[in-house]
PyMOL Python script that loads the backbone (N, CA, C, O; Angstrom):
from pymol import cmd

cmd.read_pdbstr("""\
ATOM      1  N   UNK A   1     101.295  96.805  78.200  1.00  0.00           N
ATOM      2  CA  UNK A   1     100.716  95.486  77.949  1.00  0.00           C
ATOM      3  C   UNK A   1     101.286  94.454  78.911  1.00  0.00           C
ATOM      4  O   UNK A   1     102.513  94.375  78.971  1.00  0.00           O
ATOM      5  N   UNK A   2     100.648  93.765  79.564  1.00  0.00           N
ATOM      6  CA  UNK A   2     100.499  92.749  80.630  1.00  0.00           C
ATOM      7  C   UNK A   2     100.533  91.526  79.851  1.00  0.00           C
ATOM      8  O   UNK A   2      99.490  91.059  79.393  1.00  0.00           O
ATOM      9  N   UNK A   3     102.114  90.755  79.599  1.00  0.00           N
ATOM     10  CA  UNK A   3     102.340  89.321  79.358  1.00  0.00           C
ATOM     11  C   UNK A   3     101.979  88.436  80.034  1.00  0.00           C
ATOM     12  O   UNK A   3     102.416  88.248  81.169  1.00  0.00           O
ATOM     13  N   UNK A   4     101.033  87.655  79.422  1.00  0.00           N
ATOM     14  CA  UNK A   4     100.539  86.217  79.750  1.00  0.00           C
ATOM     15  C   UNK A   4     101.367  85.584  80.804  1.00  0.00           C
ATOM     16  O   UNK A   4     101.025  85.686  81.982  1.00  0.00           O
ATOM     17  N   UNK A   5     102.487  84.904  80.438  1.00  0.00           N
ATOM     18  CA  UNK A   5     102.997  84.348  81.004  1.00  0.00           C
ATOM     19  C   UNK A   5     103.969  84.663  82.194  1.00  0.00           C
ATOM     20  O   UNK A   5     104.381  83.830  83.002  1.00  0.00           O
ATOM     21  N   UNK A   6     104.320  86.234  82.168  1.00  0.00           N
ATOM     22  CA  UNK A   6     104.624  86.539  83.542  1.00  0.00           C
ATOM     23  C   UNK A   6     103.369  86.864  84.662  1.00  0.00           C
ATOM     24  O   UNK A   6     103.814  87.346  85.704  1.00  0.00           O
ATOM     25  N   UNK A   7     102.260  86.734  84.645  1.00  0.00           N
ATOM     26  CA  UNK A   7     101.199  86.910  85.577  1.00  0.00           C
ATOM     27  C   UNK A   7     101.632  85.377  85.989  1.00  0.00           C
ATOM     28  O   UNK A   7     102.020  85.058  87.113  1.00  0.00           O
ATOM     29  N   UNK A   8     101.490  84.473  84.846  1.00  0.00           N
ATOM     30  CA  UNK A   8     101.081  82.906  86.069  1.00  0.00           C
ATOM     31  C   UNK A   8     102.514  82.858  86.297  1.00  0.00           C
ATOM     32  O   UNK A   8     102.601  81.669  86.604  1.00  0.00           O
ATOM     33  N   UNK A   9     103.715  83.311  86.366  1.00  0.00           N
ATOM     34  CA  UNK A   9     105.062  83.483  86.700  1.00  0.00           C
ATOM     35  C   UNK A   9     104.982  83.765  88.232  1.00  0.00           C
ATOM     36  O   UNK A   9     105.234  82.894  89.065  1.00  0.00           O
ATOM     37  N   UNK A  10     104.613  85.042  88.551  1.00  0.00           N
ATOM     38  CA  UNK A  10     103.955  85.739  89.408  1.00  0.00           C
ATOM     39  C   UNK A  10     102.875  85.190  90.316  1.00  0.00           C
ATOM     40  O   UNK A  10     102.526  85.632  91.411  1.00  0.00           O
ATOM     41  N   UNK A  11     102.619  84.607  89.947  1.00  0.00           N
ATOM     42  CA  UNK A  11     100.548  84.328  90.548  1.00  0.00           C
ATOM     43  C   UNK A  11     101.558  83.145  90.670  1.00  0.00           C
ATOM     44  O   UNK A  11     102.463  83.713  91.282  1.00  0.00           O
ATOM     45  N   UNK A  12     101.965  81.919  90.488  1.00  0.00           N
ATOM     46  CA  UNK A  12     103.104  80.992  91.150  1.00  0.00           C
ATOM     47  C   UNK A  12     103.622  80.776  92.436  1.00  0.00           C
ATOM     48  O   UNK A  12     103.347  80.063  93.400  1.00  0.00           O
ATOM     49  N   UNK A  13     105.281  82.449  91.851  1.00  0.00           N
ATOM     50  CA  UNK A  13     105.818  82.695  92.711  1.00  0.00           C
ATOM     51  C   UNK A  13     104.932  83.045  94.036  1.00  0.00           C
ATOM     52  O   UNK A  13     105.174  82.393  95.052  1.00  0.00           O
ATOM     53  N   UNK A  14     103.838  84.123  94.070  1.00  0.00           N
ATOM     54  CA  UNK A  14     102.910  84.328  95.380  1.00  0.00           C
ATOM     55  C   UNK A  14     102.296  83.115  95.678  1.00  0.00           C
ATOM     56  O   UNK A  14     102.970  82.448  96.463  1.00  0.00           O
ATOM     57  N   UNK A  15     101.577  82.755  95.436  1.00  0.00           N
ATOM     58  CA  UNK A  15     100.823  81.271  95.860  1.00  0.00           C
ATOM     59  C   UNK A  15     102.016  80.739  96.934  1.00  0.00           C
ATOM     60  O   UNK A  15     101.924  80.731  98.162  1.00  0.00           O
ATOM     61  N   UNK A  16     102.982  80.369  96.242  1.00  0.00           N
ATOM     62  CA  UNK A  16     104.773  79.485  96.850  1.00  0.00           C
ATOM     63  C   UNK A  16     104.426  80.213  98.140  1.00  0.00           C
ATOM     64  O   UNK A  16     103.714  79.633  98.959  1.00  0.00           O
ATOM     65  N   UNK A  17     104.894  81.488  98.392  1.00  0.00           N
ATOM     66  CA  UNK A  17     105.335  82.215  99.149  1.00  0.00           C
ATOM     67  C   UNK A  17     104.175  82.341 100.507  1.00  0.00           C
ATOM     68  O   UNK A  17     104.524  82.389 101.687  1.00  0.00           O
ATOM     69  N   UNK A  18     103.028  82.372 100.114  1.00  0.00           N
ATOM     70  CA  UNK A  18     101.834  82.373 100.977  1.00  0.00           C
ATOM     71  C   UNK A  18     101.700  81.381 101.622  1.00  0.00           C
ATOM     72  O   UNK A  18     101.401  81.352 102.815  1.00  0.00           O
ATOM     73  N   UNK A  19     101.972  80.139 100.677  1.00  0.00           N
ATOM     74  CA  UNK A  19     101.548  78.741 101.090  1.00  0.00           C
ATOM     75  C   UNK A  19     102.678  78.694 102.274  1.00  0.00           C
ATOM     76  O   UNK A  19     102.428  78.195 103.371  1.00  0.00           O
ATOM     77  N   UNK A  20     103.830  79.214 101.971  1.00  0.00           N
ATOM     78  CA  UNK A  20     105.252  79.071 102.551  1.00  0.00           C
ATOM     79  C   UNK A  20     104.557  79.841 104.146  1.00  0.00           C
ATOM     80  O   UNK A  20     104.610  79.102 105.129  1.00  0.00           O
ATOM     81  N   UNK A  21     104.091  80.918 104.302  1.00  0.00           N
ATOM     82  CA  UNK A  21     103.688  81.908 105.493  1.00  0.00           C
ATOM     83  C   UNK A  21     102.547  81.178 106.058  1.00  0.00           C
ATOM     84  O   UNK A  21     102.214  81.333 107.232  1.00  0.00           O
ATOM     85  N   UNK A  22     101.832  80.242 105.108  1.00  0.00           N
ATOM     86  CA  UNK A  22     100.743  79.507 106.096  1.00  0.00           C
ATOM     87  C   UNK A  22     101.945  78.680 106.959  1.00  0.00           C
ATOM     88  O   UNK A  22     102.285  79.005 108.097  1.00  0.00           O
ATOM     89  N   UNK A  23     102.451  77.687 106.293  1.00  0.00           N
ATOM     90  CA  UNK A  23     103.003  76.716 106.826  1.00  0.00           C
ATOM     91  C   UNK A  23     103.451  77.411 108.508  1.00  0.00           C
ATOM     92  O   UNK A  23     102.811  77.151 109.527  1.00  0.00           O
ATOM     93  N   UNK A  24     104.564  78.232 108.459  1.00  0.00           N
ATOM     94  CA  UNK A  24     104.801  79.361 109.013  1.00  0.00           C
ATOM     95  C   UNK A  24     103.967  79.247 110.347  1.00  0.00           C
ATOM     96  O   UNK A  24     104.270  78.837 111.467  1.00  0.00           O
ATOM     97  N   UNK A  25     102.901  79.719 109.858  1.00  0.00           N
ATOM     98  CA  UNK A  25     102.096  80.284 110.909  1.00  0.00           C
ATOM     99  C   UNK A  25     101.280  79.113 111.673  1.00  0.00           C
ATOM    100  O   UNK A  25     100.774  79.250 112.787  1.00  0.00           O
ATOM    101  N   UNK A  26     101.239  77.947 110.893  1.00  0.00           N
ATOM    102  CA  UNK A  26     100.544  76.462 111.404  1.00  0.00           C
ATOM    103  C   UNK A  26     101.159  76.558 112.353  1.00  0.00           C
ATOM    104  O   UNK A  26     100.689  77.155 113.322  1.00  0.00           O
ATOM    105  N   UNK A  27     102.798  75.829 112.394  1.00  0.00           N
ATOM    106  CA  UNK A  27     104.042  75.518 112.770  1.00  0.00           C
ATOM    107  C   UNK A  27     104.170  76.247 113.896  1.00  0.00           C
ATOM    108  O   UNK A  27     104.571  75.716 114.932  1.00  0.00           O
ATOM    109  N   UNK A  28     103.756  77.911 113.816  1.00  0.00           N
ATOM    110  CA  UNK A  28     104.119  78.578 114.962  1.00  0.00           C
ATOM    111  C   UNK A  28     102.628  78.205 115.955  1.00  0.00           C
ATOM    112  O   UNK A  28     102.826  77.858 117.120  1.00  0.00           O
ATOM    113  N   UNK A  29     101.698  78.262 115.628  1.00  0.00           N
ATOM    114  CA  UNK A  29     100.828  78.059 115.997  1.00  0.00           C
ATOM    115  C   UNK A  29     100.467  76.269 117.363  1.00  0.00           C
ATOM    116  O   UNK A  29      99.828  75.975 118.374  1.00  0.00           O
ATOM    117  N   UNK A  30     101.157  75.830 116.643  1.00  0.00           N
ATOM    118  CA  UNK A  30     100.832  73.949 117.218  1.00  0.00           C
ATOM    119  C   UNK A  30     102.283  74.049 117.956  1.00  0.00           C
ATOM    120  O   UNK A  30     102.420  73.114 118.745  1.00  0.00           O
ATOM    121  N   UNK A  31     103.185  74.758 117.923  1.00  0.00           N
ATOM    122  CA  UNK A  31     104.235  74.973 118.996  1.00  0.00           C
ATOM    123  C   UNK A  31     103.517  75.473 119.916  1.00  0.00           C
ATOM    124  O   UNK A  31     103.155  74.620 120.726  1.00  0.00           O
ATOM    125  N   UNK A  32     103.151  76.531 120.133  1.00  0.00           N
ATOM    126  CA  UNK A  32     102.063  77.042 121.123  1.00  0.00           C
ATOM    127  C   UNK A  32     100.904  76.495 121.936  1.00  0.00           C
ATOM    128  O   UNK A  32     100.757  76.766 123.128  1.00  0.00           O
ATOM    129  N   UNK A  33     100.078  75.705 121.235  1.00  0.00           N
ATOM    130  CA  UNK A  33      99.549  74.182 121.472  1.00  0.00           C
ATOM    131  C   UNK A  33      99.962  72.909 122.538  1.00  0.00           C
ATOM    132  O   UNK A  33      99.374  72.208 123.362  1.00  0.00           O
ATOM    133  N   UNK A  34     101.294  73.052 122.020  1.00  0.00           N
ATOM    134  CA  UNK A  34     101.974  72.143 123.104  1.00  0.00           C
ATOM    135  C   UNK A  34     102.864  72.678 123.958  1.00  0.00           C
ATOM    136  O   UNK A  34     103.402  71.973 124.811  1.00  0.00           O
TER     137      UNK A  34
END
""", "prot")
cmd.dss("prot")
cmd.show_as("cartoon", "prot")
cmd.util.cbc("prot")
cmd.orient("prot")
């Protein structure tokens, strides 16, 4: 059985972490740019 509240625990923590690898990859990206 799959608890409620550790999925949006989870589904959170990833979102954080992705958002964190966009940033990442903007950042590396617009260095390159200039």
């Amino acid at each position: 059985m799959f608890h409620e509240g550790n999925y949006f625990l989870y589904k959170y923590k990833f979102d954080k972490l992705l958002s964190l690898s966009n940033l990442l990859k903007i950042s590396y990206k617009l260095k390159i740019k200039f």
